[in-house]
C-alpha positions in Angstrom: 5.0 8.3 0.3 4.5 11.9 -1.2 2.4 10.4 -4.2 2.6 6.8 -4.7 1.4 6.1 -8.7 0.6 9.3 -9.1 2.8 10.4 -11.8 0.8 13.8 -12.8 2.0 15.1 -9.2 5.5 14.3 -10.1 6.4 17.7 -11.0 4.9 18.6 -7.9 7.1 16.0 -5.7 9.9 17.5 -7.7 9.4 20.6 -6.8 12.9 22.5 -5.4 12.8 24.7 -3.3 15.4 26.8 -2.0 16.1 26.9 1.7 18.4 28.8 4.1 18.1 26.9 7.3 20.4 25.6 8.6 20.5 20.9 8.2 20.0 19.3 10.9 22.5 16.8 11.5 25.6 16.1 9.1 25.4 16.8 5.7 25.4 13.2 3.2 28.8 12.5 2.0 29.3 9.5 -0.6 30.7 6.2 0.7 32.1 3.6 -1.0 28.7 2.2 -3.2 27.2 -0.2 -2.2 26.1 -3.1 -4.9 22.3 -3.5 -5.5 21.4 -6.5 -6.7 18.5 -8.8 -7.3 17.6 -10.6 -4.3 15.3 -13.2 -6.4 15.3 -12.7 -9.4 12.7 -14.6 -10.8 10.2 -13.4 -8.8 7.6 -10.2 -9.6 4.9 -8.0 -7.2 3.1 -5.8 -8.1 3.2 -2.4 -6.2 5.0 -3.6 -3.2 4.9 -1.7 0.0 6.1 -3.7 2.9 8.2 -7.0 3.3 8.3 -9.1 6.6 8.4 -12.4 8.2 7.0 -14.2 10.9 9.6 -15.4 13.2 7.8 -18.7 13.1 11.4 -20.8 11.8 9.7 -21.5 8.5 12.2 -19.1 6.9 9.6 -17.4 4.3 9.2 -14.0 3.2 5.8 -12.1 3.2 5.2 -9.2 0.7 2.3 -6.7 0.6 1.2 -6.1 -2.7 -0.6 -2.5 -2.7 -3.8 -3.2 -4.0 -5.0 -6.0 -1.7 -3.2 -9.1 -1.9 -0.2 -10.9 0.2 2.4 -13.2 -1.0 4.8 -15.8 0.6 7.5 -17.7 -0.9 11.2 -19.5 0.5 13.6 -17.6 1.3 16.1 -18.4 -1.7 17.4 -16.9 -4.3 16.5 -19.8 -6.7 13.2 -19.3 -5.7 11.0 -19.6 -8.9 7.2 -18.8 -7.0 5.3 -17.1 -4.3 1.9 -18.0 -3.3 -0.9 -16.0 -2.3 -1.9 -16.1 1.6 -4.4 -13.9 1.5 -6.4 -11.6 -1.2 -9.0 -8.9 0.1 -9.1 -6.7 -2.6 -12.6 -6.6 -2.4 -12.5 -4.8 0.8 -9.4 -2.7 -0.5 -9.4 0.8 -1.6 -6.8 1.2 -3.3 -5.6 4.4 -5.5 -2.5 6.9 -5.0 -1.8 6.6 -1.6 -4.4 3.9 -0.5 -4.1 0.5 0.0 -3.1 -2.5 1.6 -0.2 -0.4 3.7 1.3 -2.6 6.1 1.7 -6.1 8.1 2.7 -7.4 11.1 2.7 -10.4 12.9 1.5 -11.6 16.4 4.6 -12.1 18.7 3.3 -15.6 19.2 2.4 -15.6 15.7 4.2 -19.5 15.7 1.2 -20.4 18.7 -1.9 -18.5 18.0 -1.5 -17.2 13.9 -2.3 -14.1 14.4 -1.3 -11.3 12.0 -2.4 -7.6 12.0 -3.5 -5.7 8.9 -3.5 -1.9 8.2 -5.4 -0.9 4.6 -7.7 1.5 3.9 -11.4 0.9 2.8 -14.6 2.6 1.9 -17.9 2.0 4.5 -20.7 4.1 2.8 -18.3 6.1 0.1 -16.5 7.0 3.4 -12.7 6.5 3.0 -11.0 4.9 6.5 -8.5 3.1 7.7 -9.0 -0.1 9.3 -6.8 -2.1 11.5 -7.7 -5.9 11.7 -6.8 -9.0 13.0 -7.0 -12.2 10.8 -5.5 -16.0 11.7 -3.6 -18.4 9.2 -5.3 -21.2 7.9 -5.6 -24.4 10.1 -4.5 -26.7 7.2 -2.9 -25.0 5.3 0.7 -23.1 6.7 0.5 -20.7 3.1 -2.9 -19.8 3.5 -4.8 -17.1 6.0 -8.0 -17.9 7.0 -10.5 -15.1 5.1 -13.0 -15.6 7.6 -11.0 -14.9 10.6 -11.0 -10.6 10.0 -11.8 -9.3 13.5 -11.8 -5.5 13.2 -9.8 -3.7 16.0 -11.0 0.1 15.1 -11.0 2.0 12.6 -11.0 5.8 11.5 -12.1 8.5 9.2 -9.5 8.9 6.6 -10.5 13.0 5.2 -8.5 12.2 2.0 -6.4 9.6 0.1 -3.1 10.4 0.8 -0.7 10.7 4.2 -2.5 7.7 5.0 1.1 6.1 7.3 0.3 2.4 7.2 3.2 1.0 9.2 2.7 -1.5 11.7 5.5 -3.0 14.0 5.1 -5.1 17.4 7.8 -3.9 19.8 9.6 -6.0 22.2 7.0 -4.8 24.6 4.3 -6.9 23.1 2.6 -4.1 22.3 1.5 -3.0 18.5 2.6 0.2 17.2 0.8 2.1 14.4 2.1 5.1 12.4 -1.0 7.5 10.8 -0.5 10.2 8.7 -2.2 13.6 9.0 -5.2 12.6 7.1 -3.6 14.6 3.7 -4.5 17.2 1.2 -1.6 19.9 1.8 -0.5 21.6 4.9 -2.6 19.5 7.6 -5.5 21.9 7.2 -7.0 20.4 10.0 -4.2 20.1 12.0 -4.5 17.1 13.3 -0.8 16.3 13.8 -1.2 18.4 17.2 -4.9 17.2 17.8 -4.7 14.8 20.8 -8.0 13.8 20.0 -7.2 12.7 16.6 -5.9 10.0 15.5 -4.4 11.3 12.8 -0.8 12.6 12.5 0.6 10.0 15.5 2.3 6.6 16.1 -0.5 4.8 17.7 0.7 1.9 20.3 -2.1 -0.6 21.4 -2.5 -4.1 23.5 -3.5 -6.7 21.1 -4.0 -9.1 23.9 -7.1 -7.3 25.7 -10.3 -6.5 25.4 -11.0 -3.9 27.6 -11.3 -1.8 24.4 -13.1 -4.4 22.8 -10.7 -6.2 19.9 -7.9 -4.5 22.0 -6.9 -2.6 24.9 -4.6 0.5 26.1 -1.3 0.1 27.6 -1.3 1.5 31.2 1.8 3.2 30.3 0.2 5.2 27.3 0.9 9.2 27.4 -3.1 9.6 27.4 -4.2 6.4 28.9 -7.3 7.3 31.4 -7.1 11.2 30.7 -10.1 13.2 31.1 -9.6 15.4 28.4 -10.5 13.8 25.3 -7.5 12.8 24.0 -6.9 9.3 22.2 -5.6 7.2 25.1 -3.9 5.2 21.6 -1.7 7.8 21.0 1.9 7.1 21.9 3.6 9.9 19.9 2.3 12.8 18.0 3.3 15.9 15.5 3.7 13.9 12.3 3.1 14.7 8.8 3.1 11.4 7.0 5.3 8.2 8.6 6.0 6.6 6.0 7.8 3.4 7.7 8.7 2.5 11.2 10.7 -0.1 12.6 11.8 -1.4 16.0 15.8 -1.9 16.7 15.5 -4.7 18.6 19.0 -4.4 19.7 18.9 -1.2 21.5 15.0 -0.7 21.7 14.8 2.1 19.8 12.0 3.2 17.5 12.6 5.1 14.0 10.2 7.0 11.6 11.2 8.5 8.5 8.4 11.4 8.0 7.9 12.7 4.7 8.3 16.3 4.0 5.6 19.0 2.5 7.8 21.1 0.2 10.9 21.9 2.3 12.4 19.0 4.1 12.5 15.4 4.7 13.3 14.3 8.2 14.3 11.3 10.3 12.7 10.3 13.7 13.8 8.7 16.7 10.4 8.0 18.2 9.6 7.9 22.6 6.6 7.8 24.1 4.8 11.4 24.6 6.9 12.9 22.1 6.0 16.0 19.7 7.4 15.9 16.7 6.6 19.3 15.7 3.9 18.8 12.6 2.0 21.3 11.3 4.0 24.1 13.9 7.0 23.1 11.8 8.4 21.3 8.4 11.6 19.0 10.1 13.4 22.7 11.7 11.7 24.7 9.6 8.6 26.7 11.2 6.0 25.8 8.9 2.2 27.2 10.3 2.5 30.0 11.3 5.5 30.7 9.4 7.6 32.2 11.9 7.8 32.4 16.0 6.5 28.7 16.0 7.5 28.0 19.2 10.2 25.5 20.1 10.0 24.6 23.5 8.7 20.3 24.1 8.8 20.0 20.4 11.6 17.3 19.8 13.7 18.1 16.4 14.8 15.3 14.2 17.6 12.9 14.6 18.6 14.1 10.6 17.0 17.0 8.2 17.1 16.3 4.7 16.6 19.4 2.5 14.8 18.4 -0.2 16.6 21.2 -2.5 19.4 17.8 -2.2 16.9 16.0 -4.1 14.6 14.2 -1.3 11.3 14.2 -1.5 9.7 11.5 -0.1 11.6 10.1 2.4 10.4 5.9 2.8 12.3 4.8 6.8 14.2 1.9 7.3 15.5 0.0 9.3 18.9 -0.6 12.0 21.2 -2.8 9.8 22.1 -5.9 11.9 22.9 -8.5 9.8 25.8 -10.4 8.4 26.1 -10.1 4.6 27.2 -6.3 5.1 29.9 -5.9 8.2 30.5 -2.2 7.0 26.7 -1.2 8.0 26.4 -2.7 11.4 24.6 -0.1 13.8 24.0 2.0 11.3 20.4 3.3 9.9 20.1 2.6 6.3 16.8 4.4 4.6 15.9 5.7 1.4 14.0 8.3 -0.7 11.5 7.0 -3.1 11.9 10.0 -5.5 15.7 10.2 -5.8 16.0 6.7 -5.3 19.2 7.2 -3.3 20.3 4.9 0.1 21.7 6.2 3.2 23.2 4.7 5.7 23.0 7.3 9.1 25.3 6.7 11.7 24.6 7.7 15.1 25.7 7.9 18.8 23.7 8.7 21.7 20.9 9.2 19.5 22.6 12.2 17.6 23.0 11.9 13.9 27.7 11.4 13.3 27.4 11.0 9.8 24.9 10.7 7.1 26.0 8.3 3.8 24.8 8.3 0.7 25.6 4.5 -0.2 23.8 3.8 -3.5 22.1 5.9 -6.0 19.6 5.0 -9.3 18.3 2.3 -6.8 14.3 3.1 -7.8 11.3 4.0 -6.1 11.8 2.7 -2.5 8.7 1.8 -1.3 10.0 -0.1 2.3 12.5 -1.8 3.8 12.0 -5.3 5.2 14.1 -7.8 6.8 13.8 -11.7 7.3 14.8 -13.6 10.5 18.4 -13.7 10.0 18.1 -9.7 9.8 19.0 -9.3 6.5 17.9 -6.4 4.5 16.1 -5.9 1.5 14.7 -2.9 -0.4 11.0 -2.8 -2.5 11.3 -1.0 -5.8 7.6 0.1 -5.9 7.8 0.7 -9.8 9.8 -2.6 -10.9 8.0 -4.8 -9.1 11.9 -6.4 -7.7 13.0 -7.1 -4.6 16.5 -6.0 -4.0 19.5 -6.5 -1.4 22.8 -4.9 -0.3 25.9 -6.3 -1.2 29.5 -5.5 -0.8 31.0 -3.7 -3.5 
């Protein structure tokens, strides 16, 4: 997010400014509203910023609580308590941007207990990003193991903020990771086109090998055994701050939502090798240098969102395949965490048909998370709440 608890920026983050570009994609109309509601409503988190599950049949919920902690709890509305599976706030820094940023778990997770970790930390009052393995307790289903952390890699984060933090296994087997461009303003380093980086890129890596170590390199990487330099963990590149990926499972597609610098907010349809533009251009704006930017193998965005609409920090979401809402089948539903409005984007052929605006006042959306039945729900970063689609 633009600035997560960083309320003296907001002024920045609301910053308008006027642009004459042409959109990208079909302008938002208003559907018929969705209902928002509660999805349990007796239960609080602080700062959350990612929901999952664990496809283990257990039907419980995981939620990431920014400043180091994990929760789980039933699946239930009635549901009265969550638990704590794991706490590492001690190794957390957490502030603005930083945290404990995102979750995922092993595809076997039900055999081996393996889930992944992305948060950032401090080694020597150096800020970086570590990605690490850890395993659920033995004896106890609700509880991680502390003393399982194996460390995959980790990297220099040069500031606090565009830190990414997603984390997503696709049907590949295969771990995906989305970084940010390392932050301040503008990319001054310009690591979004720096394939030796790591910063700026959706990462994809092998958590089953070793040949790296804790991991290994997909032979089918864009990189993998170049003689350049260049990360061989880079699958895609050109990105300011992906905040949020996720995998739909049903056509193998993967989506970003990449938050904007002062323009535009943008949606992504991720494949492998792909440059997304960042810092040459804002969305399908030139951005550095500021004109004759150069178009030609840089891949535009499924849907530009001027922020002059009022987007300014876009947070990705996810394919809608559940049951509870017919109307939203196929289509991508996403939010911004500053006007707290919901879209659902329909596309075909991987072009954006129609853009929705389906609910409005909704909060600051942190992510998007789904349980095993594919049902949706929404994390209002500032309430603390949980929320869900319904029909009108």
């Amino acid at each position: 997010m633009k600035r997560l608890m960083i309320r003296s920026l907001a002024g920045l983050a609301l910053l308008i400014t006027a642009n004459a570009s042409k959109p990208h994609g079909p302008r938002p109309r208003t559907a018929a509203s969705m209902k928002v509601v509660e999805a349990f409503p007796k239960l609080h988190f602080d700062l959350p910023v990612d929901l999952t599950h664990a496809n283990d049949g257990t039907n419980r919920l995981f939620v990431l609580e920014q400043e180091g902690t994990i929760r789980v709890f039933e699946n239930a509305a009635a549901t009265s308590s969550s638990k704590i599976f794991l706490d590492i706030k001690k190794l957390v820094s957490y502030g603005g941007e930083a945290g404990l940023l995102g979750l995922a778990f092993h595809p076997d997770y039900k055999t081996n207990g393996y889930f992944f970790l992305n948060y950032m930390t401090k080694v020597s009052g150096k800020l970086e990003t570590a990605i690490v393995r850890y395993k659920v307790s033995g004896t106890d289903p609700d509880r991680a193991d502390p003393a399982s952390a194996t460390v995959l890699f980790t990297f220099d984060q040069p500031f606090d903020n565009h830190n990414g933090g997603g984390m997503k296994f696709g049907k590949d087997g295969y771990l995906y990771i989305s970084t940010g461009d390392g932050g301040s303003w503008g990319d001054p380093s310009n690591n979004g086109q720096n394939k030796s980086a790591w910063l700026g890129k959706i990462l994809r890596v092998d958590v089953n090998s070793s040949s790296k170590g804790n991991y290994g390199i997909p032979a089918d990487n864009p990189f993998a055994g170049n003689k350049e330099g260049f990360r061989e963990e880079i699958y895609a590149y050109g990105l300011r701050n992906p905040w949020r990926i996720s995998f739909d499972d049903a056509t193998n597609t993967l989506w970003a939502g990449d938050v904007g610098q002062n323009k535009r907010e943008e949606i992504n349809i991720i494949v492998k090798g792909g440059n997304y533009g960042w810092r040459l251009k804002e969305s399908i704006d030139c951005y550095n240098p500021k004109r004759d930017c150069g178009g030609e193998g840089l891949i535009d965005p499924v849907l530009d969102l001027p922020q002059a609409n009022g987007e300014h920090s876009i947070t990705g979401g996810f394919v809608y395949r559940g049951k509870a809402v017919p109307s939203l089948e196929g289509k991508y539903v996403f939010g911004d965490y500053v006007s707290g409005r919901l879209f659902a984007l329909e596309t075909r052929n991987g072009k954006a048909v129609q853009n929705s605006i389906i609910a409005e006042g909704v909060g600051q959306i942190s992510a998007f998370g789904t349980d095993q039945s594919h049902e949706l729900y929404i994390c209002n970063h500032g309430t603390g709440k949980i929320m869900k689609l319904a029909q009108p």
